[in-house]
C-alpha positions as CSV (number, residue, x, y, z in Angstrom):
1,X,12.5,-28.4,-6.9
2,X,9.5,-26.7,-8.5
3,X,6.2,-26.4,-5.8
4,X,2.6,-28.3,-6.6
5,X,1.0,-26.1,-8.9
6,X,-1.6,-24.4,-6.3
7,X,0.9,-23.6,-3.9
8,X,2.1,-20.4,-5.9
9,X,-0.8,-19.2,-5.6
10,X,-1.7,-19.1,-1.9
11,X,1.4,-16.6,-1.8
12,X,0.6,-14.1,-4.6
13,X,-2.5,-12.5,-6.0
14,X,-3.3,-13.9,-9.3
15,X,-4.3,-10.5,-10.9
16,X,-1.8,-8.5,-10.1
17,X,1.4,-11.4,-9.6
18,X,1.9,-9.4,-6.6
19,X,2.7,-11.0,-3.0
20,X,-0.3,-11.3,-1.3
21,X,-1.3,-10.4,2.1
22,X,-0.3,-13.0,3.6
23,X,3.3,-13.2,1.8
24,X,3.7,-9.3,2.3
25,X,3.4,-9.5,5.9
26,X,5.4,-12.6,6.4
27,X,8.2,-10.1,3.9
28,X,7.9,-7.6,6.1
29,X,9.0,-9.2,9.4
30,X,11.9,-10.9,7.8
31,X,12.7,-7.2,6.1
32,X,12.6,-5.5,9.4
33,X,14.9,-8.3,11.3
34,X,17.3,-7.3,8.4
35,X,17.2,-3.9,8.8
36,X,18.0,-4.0,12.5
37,X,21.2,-5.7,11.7
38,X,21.8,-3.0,8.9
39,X,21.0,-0.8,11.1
40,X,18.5,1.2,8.3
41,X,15.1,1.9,8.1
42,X,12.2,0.4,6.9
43,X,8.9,2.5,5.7
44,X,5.2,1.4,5.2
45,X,2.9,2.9,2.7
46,X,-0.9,0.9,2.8
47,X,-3.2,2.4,-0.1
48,X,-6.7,1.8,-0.3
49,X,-7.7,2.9,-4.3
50,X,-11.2,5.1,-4.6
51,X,-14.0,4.3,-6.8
52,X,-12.8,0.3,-7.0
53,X,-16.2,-0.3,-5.8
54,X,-18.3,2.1,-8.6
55,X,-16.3,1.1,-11.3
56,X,-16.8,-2.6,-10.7
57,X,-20.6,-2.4,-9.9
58,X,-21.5,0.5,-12.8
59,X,-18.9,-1.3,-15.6
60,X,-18.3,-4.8,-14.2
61,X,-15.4,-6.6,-12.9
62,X,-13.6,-6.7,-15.9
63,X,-13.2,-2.9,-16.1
64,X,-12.3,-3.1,-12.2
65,X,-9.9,-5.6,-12.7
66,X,-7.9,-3.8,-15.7
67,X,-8.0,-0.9,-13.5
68,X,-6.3,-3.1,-10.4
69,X,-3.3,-4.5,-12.9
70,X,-2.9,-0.9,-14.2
71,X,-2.6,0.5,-11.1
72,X,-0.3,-1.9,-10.3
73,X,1.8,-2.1,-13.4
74,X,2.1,1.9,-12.1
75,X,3.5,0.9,-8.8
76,X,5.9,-1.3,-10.1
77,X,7.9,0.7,-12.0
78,X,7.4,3.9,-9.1
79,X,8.9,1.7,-6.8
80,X,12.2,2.3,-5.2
81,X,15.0,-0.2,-5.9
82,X,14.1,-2.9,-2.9
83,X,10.9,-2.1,-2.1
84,X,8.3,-5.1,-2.0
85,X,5.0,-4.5,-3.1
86,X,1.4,-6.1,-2.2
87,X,-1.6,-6.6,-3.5
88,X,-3.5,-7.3,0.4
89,X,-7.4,-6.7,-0.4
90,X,-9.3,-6.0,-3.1
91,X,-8.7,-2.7,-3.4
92,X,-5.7,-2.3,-1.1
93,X,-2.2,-2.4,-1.2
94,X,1.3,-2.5,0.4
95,X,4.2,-1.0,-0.7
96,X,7.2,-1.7,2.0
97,X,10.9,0.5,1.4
98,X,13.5,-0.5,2.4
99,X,16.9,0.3,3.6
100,X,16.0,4.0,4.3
101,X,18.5,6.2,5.4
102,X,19.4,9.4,6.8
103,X,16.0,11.5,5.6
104,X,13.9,9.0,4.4
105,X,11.0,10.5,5.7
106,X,11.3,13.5,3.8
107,X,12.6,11.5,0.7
108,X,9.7,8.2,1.5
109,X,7.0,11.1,1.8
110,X,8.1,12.6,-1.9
111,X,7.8,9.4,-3.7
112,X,4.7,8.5,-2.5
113,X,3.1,12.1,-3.1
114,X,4.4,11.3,-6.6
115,X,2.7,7.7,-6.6
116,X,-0.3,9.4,-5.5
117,X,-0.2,11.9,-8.8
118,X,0.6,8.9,-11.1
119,X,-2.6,7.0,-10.3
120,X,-4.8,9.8,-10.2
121,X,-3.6,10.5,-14.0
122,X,-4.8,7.3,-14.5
123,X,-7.3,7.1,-17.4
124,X,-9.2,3.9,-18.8
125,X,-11.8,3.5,-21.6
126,X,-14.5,1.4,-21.2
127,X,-16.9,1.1,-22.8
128,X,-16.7,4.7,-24.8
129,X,-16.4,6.1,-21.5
130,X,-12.7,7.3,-20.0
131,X,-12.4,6.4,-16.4
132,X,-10.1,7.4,-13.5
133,X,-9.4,6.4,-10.1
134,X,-8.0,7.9,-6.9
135,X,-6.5,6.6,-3.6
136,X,-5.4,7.3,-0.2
137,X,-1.9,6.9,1.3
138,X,-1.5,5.6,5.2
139,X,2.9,5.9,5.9
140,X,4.9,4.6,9.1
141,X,8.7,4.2,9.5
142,X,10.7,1.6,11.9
143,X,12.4,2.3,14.3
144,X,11.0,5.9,14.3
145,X,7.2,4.9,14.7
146,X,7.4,1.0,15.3
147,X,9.8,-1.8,16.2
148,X,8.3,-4.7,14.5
149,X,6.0,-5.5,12.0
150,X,2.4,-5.6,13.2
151,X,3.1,-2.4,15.2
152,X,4.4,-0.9,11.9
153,X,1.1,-1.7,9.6
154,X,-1.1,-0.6,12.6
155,X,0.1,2.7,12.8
156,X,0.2,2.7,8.9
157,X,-3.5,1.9,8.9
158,X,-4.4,4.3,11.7
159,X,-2.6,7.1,9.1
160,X,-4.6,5.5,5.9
161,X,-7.6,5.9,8.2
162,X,-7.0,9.7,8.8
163,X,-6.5,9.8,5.2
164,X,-9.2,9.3,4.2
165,X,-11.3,11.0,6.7
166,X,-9.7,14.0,4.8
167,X,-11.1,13.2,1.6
168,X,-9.4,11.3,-2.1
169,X,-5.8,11.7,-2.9
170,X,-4.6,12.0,0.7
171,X,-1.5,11.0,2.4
172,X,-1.3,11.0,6.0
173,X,2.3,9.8,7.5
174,X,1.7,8.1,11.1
175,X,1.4,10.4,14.5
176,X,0.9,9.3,18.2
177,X,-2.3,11.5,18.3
178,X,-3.7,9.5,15.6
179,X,-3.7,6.0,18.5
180,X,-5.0,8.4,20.9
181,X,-8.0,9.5,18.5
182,X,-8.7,5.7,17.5
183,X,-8.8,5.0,20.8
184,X,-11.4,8.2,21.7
185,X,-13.4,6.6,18.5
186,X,-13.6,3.0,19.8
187,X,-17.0,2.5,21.5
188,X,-18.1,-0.8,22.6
């Protein structure tokens, strides 16, 4: 049984092919309920790409847009057998590993310091002009930062936010002290 056209679409981004946000999160519950039972881990990288915004208001959105399926043509073939990978905002994205193991941390930590090397070697011409782009990394593992899935990409986004605090090409993995600062920063 094949869907209504249409309906594809409301579950993946159609630049990229990628699930998007809504289909990533709904992934990731069902990927952590798995890994409980497996008893293995689960890891959250959220990336927010640099300069999305300059390139697409100095070149246009069809220069931005080449950029977003090159980045993630990039992540696709980085990413670890298993891993799902989202396309959730514009210029954010969702890569979830899976079935970690003994040091996954360490291991999860390396790949994506290596993701973050590939895209900043990105280079585009337009226009007679070569452009790059950078990004910022935000990581958190279950069971060792979170138990289920919205706990898991808040403390991602908390370490994506101290990312980039720091500056371009940074990757922050999640630490309690990064709740305790968000919570010093919310004012009402």
């Amino acid at each position: 049984m094949t869907r209504p056209r249409g309906e594809k679409d409301s579950f993946f981004d159609l630049l990229t092919g990628l699930p998007n946000r809504w289909r990533f999160e709904k992934r990731l519950q069902q990927i952590i309920l798995r890994a409980e039972v497996r008893e293995h881990g689960v890891g959250l990288v959220l990336m927010d790409l640099k300069g999305l915004k300059r390139i697409n208001s100095t070149l246009g959105h069809t220069a931005g847009d080449a950029m977003v399926r090159e980045v993630a043509e990039i992540m696709k073939a980085a990413a670890p057998a298993g891993a799902l990978i989202g396309r959730l905002d514009g210029d954010e994205f969702g890569i979830l590993l899976t079935d970690l193991g003994g040091d996954a941390v360490a291991t999860s930590m390396t790949w994506a310091e290596s993701l973050l090397t590939a895209i900043q070697a990105i280079e585009l011409a337009f226009e007679g002009r070569r452009v790059g782009i950078g990004a910022n990394m935000g990581m958190s593992f279950c069971p060792q930062d979170a138990d289920n899935g919205p706990e898991l990409f808040q403390q991602a986004y908390l370490a994506l936010q101290a990312a980039k605090k720091v500056g371009s090409n940074t990757l922050r993995r999640f630490v309690p002290i990064m709740q305790t600062a968000a919570w010093d920063d919310f004012v009402i």
